[in-house]
SEDOLO-638534 format. One line per 4 residues: number of its first residue (from 1); their letters; for each residue x, z, y of C-alpha. Coordinates in Angstrom, 2 decimals. Layout:
NUM	A	X/Z/Y  ...
//
This chain:
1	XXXX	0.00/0.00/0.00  1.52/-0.83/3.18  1.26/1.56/6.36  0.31/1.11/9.46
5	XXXX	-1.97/2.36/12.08  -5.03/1.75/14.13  -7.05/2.65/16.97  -11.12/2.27/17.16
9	XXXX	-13.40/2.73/20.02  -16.09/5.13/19.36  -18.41/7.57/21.21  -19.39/11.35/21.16
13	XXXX	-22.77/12.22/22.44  -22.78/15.21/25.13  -26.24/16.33/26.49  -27.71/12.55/27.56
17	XXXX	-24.30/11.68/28.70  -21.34/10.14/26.49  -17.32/10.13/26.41  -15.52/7.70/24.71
21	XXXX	-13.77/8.56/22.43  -10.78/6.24/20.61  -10.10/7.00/16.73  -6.63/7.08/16.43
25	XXXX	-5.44/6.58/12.35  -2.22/6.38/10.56  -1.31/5.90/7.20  2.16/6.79/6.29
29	XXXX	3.83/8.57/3.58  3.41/11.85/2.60  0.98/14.06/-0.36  -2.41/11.96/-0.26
33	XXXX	-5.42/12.64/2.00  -7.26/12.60/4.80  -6.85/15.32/7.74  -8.89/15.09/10.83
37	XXXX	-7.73/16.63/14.18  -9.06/16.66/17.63  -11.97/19.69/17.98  -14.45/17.57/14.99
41	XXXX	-16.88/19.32/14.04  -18.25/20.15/10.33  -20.09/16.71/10.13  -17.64/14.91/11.22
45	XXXX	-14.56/16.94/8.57  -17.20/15.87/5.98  -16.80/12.73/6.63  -13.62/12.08/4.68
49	XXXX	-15.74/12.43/1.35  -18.20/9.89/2.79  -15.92/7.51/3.62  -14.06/8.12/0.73
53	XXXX	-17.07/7.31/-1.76  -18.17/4.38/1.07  -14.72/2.29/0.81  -14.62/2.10/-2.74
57	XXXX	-17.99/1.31/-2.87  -17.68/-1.87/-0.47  -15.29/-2.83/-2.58  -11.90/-1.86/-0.93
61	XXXX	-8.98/0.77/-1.95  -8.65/3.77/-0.74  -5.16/4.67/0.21  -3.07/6.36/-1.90
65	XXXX	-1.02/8.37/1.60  -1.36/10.35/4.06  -3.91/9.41/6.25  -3.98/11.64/9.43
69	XXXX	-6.99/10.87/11.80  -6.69/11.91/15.41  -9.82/11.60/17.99  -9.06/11.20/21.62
73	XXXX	-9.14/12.75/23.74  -7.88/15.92/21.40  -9.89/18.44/24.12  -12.71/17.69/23.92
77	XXXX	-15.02/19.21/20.76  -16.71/15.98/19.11  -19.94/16.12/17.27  -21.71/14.19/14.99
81	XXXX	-21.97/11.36/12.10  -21.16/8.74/14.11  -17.71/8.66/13.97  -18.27/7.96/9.83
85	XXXX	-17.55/4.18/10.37  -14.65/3.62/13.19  -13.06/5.84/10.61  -13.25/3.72/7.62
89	XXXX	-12.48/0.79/10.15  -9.69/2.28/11.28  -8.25/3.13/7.41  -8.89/-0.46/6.44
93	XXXX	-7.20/-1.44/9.62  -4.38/0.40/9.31  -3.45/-0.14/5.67  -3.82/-4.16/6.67
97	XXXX	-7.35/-4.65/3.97  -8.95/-6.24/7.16  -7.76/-7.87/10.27  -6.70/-4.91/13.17
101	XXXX	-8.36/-7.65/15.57  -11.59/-7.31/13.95  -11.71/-4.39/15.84  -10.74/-4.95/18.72
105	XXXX	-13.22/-4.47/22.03  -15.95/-3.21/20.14  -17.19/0.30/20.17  -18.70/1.52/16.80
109	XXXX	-20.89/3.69/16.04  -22.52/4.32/12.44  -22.68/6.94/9.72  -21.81/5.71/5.89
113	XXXX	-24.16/6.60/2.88  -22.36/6.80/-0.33  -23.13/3.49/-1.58  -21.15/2.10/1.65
117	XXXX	-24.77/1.65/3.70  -24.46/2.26/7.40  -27.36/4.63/8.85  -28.50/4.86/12.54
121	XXXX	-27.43/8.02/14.35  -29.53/10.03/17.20  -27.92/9.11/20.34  -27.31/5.24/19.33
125	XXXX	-28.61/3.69/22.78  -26.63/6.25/25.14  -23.12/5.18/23.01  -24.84/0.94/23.40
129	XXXX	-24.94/2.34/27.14  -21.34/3.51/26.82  -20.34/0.35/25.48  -21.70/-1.69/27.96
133	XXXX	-20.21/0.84/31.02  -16.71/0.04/29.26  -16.87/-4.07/28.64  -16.96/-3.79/24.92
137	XXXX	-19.44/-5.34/22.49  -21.42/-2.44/20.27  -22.29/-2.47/16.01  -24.04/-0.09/15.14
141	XXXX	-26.70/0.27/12.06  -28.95/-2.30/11.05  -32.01/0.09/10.89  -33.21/1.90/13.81
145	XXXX	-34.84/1.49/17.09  -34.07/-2.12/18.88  -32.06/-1.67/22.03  -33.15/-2.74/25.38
149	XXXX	-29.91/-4.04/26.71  -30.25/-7.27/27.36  -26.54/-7.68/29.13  -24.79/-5.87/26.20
153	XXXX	-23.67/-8.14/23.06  -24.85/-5.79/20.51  -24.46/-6.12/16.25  -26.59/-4.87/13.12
157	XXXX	-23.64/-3.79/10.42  -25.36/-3.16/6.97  -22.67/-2.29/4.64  -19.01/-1.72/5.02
161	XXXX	-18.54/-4.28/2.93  -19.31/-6.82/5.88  -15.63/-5.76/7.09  -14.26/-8.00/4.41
165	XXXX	-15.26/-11.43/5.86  -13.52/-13.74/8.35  -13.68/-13.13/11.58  -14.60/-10.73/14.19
169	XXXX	-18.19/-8.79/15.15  -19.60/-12.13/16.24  -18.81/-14.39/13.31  -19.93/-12.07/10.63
173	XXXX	-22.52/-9.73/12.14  -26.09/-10.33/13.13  -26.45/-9.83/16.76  -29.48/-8.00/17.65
177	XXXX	-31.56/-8.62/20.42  -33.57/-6.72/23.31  -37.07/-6.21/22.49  -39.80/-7.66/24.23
181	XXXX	-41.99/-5.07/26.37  -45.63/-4.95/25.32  -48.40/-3.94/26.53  -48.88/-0.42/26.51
185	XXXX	-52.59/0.47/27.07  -54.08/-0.92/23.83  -55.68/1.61/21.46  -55.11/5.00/23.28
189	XXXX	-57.39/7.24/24.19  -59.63/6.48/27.51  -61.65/8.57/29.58  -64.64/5.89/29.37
193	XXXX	-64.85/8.49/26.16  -65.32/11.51/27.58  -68.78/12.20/28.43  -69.53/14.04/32.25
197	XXXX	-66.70/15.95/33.97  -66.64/13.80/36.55  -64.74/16.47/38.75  -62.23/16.96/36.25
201	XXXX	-61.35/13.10/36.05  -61.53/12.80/40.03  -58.72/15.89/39.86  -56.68/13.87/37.28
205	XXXX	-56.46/10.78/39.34  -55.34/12.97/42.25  -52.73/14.55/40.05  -51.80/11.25/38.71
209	XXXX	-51.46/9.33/42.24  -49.40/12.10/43.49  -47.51/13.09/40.62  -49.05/16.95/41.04
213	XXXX	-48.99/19.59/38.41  -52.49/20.96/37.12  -53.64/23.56/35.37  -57.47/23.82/33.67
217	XXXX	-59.15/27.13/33.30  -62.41/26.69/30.88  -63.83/28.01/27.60  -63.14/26.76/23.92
221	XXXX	-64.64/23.73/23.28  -64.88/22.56/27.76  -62.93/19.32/26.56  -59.59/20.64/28.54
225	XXXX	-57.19/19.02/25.84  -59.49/15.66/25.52  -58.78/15.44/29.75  -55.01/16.43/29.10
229	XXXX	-54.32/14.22/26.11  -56.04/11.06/28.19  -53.52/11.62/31.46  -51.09/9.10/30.30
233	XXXX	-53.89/5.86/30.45  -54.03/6.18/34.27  -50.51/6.46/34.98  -48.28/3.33/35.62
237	XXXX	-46.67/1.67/33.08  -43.11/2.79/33.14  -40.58/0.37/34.89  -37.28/-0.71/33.13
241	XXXX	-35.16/1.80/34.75  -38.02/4.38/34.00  -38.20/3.52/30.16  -34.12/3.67/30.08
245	XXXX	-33.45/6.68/31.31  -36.80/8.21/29.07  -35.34/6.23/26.28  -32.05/7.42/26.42
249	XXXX	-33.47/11.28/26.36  -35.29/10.10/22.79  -32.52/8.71/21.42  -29.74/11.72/21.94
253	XXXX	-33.10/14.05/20.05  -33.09/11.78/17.21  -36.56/10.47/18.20  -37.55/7.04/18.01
257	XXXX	-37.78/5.18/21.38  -39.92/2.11/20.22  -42.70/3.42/22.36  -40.97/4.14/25.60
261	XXXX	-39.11/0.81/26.05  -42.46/-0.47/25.54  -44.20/1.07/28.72  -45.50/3.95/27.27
265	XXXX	-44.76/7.05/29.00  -44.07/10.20/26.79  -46.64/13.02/26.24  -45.93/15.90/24.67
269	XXXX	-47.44/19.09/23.86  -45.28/21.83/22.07  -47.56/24.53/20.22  -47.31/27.93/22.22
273	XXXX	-44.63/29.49/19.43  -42.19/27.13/20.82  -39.09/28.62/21.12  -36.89/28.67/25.00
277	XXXX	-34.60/26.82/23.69  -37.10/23.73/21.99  -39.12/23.95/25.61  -35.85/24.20/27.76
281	XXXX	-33.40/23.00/25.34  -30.41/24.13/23.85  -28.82/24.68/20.00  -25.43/23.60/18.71
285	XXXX	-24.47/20.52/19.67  -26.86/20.76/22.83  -30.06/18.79/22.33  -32.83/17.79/24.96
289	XXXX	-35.70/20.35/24.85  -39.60/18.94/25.22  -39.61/19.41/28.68  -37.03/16.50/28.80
293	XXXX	-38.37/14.29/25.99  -40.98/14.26/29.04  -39.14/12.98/31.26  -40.91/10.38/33.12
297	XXXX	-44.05/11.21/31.35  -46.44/14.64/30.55  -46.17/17.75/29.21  -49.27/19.23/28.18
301	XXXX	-48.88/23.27/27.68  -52.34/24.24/25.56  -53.12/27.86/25.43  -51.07/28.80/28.52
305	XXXX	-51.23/32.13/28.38  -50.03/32.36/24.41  -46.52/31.28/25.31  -44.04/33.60/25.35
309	XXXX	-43.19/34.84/29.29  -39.36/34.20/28.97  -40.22/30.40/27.85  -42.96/30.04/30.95
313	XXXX	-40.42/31.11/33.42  -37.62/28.73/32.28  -39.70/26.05/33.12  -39.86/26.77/36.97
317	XXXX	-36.85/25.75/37.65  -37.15/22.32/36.36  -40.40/22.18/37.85  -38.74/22.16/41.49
321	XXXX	-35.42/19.86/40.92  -36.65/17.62/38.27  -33.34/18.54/35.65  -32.27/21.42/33.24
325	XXXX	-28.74/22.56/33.55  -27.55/24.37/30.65  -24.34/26.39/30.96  -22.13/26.40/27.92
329	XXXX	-18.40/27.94/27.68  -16.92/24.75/27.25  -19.14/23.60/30.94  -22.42/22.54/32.00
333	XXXX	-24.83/19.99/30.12  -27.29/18.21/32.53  -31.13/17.36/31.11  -33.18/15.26/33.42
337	XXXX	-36.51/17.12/33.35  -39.14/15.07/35.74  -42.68/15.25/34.40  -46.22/16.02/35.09
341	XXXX	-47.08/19.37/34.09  -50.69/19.53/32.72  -51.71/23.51/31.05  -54.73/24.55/29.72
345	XXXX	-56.03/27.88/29.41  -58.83/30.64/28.64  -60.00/32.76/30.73  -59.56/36.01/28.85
349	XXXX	-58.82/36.53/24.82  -62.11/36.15/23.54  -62.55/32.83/26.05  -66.05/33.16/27.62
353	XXXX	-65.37/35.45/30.34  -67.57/33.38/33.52  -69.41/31.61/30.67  -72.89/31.24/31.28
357	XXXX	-74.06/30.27/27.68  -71.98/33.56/25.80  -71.24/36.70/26.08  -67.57/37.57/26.97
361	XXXX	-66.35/40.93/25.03  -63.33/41.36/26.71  -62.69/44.27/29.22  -61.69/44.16/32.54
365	XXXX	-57.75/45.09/31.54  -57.35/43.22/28.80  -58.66/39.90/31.16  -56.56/41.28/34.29
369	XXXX	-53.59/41.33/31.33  -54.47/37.93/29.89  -54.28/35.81/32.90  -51.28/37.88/34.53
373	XXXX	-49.07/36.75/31.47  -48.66/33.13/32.97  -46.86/34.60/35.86  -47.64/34.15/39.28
377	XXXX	-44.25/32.34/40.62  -45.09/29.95/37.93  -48.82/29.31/39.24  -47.69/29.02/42.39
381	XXXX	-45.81/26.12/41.40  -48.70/24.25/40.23  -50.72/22.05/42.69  -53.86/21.63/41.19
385	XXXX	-56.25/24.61/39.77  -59.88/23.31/37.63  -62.08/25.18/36.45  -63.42/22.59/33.32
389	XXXX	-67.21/24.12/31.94  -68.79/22.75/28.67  -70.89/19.38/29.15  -74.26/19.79/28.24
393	XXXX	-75.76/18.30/25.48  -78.05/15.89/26.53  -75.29/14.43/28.57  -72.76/14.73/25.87
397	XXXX	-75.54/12.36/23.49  -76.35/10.01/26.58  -74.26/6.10/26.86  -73.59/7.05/29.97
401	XXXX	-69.68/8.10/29.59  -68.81/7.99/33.85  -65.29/6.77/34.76  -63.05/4.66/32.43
405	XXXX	-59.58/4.78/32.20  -59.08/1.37/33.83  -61.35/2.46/36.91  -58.66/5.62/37.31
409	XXXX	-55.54/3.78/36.92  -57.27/1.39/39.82  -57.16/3.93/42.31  -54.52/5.92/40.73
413	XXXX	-52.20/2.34/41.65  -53.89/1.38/44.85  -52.70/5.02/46.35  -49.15/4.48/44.76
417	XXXX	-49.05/1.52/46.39  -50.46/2.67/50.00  -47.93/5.53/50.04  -44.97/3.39/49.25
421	XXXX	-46.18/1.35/52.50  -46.60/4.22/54.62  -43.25/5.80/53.66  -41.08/2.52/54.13
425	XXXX	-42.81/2.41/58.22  -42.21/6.60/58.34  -38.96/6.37/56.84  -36.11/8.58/58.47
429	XXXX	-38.57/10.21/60.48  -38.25/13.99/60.88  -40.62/16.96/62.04  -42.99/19.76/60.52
433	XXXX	-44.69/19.79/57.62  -47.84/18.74/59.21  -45.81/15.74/61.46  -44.03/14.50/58.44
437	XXXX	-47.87/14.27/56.60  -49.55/13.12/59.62  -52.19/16.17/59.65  -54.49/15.98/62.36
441	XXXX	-54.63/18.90/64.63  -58.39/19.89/63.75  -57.08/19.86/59.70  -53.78/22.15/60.93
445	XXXX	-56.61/24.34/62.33  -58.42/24.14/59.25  -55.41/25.06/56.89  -54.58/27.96/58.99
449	XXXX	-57.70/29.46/58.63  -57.98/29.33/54.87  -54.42/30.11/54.48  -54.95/33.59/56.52
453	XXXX	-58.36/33.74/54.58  -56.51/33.64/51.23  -53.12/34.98/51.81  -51.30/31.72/50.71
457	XXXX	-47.40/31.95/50.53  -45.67/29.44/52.16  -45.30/27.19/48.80  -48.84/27.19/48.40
461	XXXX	-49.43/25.79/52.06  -46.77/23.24/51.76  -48.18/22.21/48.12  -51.72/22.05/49.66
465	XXXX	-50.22/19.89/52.02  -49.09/17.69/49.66  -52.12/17.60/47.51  -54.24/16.43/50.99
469	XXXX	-51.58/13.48/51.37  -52.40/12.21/48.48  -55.94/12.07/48.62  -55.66/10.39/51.86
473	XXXX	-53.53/7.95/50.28  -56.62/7.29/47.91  -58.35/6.84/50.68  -56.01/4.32/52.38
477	XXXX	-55.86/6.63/55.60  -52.66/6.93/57.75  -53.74/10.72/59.25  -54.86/13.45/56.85
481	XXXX	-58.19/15.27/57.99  -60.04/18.26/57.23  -62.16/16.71/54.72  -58.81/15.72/52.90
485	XXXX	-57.49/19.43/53.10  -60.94/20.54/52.36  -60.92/18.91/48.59  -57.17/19.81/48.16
489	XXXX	-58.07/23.44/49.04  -60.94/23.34/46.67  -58.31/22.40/43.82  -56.53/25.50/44.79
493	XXXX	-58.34/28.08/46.30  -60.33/30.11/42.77  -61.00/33.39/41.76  -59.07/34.81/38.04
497	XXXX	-55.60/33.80/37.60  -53.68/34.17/40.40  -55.38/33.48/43.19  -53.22/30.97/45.68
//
């Protein structure tokens, strides 16, 4: 067996960012086997049996040397099955059973199944991303997600054994290609199904056109998670740049990101046992949490009041900058984080407290305890409060359903659209809160009164504020007035949880 050595371009994944990282090998003499150095981690010191077992089974020899392994830069702690096939490539390389200009300016990426198969790994499009940041054509698995990279030469590998055959990544490989973006409104849930709550769909739109936060109060049974579950079918397809940066935050989880390059922006809803770490994110290596696999999309919180108060708060802080930044000993890992935020809760633990139609057997403590566990920093953060109240039935058997989806998403885009307008002729322009929003001095009169009324911290005011703009965005109107304030104050101004 000849020596030699080799050096392969590969990628580690860290948070929804990734480092290159070049697989240095050398085969030389010395007692046979394979020793791995440069902070790998247990996956990656297992992979000497894998590609071990891979090699012979794509037909080549393993070496009968020393084969020492080094991954650069040696500092930084690499994670990760990835680094399964640059590894092989690099042995073959190096001991001269393939062409060392096969791999040449092409990052790999690619873990090896026994029988010399080459398997996706989570984090596949952020190392294509790398790739393409770095001038270098990408191979990766054949199976998995197709990646939306239209400027990036990228390759399916199958088996190792494809290493074998003449030529480089673009004579032997099968290039695969950017998907096309479908529509993304066909077959999901529409609110032309939901019978009555008309005030709960009008809130939704606002919340929707403006991108607000809202949280439904209302017993079992109201139809609060049929409203929630609906949000994303009046919300704007997501742009390209949207769906990347979304899709990126799927792929480092593991998750499949079919959906998301389509258009479809993410919903989730974690159960209320959810961990701080699955809501915020965290583990060894670091993975995104589910308030950034919404990114760009909703996160639907069901049963409020049943998560656990040290998971609730970690979520204000991404609620204001729109990223998570977990702090590690070896440095900060940066989550982007910017989603809707649509909760539902009870009123009290038996859930018919204000219920016309039952009895509520819950005291006045263990109600005052209830709706205190959400927190009131947290409420304050959220712009929209509903009470939602069980349809009747006559109107829950009657055709007549109200609103569809497509009428929402109407307005929700004509508003969109009027605010981009009136920012680009306001741009740069600085002031008060009220100046900046254009609130007429009757509605500044208005809001003062109801803010001394109510005792509303400054947040509130401001969020308020914010709510009005966007209603009189829906209404195509440059000034906001008091009847705008007035319907923002009624989606904030309520008795039970935490006031304003």
């Amino acid at each position: 067996m000849k020596f030699g050595q080799c050096a392969v371009m590969s990628a580690t994944v860290r948070g929804v960012d990734v480092v290159p990282v070049t697989v240095e090998v050398v085969v030389s003499g010395g007692l046979p086997g394979i020793s791995i150095v440069g902070m790998p981690d247990a996956a990656i010191q297992e992979a000497r049996e894998r590609v071990r077992a891979a090699l012979r089974a794509g037909g080549f020899t393993m070496p009968d040397e020393k084969i020492v392994v080094n991954l650069a830069p040696s500092s930084l702690k690499k994670t990760g099955s990835g680094f399964d096939l640059p590894i092989a490539l690099g042995i073959l390389a190096a001991s001269q059973q393939i062409d060392p200009a096969w791999v040449r300016d092409t990052l790999y990426v690619g873990e090896l199944a026994l029988d010399g198969r080459v398997r996706a790994v989570r984090g596949t499009l952020a190392c294509a991303i790398c790739a393409r940041s770095l001038g270098l054509d990408f191979v990766c698995a054949a199976e998995g997600d197709p990646l939306p990279l239209s400027d990036l030469r990228v390759f399916a590998m199958d088996h190792i054994e494809a290493a074998s055959r003449e030529g480089g990544a673009a004579a032997c490989l099968e290039e695969r290609h950017c998907p096309r973006r479908v529509s993304s409104r066909a077959g999901g849930p529409d609110y032309g199904e939901v019978s009555g709550h008309d005030v709960a769909k009008r809130a939704f739109q606002v919340a929707a056109a403006g991108g607000h936060g809202l949280l439904m109060m209302g017993p079992p049974g109201s139809g609060k998670t049929m409203l929630a579950s609906r949000m994303p079918s009046i919300l704007p397809p997501l742009s390209a740049d949207e769906a990347l940066e979304a899709a990126v935050v799927h792929s480092v989880a593991g998750e499949s990101i079919e959906s998301v390059i389509a258009g479809v922006r993410p919903f989730r809803s974690p159960h209320h046992s959810a961990s701080l770490a699955g809501l915020v994110g965290g583990g060894s290596p670091i993975r995104p949490g589910e308030i950034s696999l919404a990114h760009q999309g909703v996160l639907f919180l069901d049963e409020l009041p049943e998560f656990r108060s040290s998971v609730l708060q970690g979520i204000r802080q991404p609620l204001e900058s729109g990223t998570v930044t977990l702090t590690r000993a070896d440095g900060n890992v940066v989550f982007p984080a910017r989603f809707m935020l649509v909760a539902a809760a009870n009123p009290c633990p038996c859930g018919y407290y204000g219920d016309p139609d039952h009895d509520c057997t819950c005291t006045v403590p263990q109600i005052r305890t209830y709706q205190n566990r959400i927190g009131g920093p947290l409420i304050d953060r959220i712009d929209l409060h509903l009470d939602v109240r069980r349809t009747p039935p006559a109107e829950v058997l009657s055709s007549q359903k109200g609103a569809d989806s497509a009428t929402l998403r109407e307005g929700v885009m004509r508003a969109r659209a009027f605010a981009r307008r009136r920012r680009r002729k306001t741009s740069g322009s600085e002031g008060s809160l009220a100046e900046r929003h254009r609130v007429t001095d009757e509605a500044q009169a208005f809001l003062v009164s109801v803010a001394e009324l109510h005792a509303m911290s400054g947040r509130a005011i401001a969020r308020v504020v914010g709510v009005a703009r966007t209603i009189a965005d829906m209404d195509e109107s440059e000034t906001v007035d008091c009847d705008h304030l007035a319907e923002a104050v009624s989606y904030r101004v309520r008795d039970g949880i935490g006031g304003c």
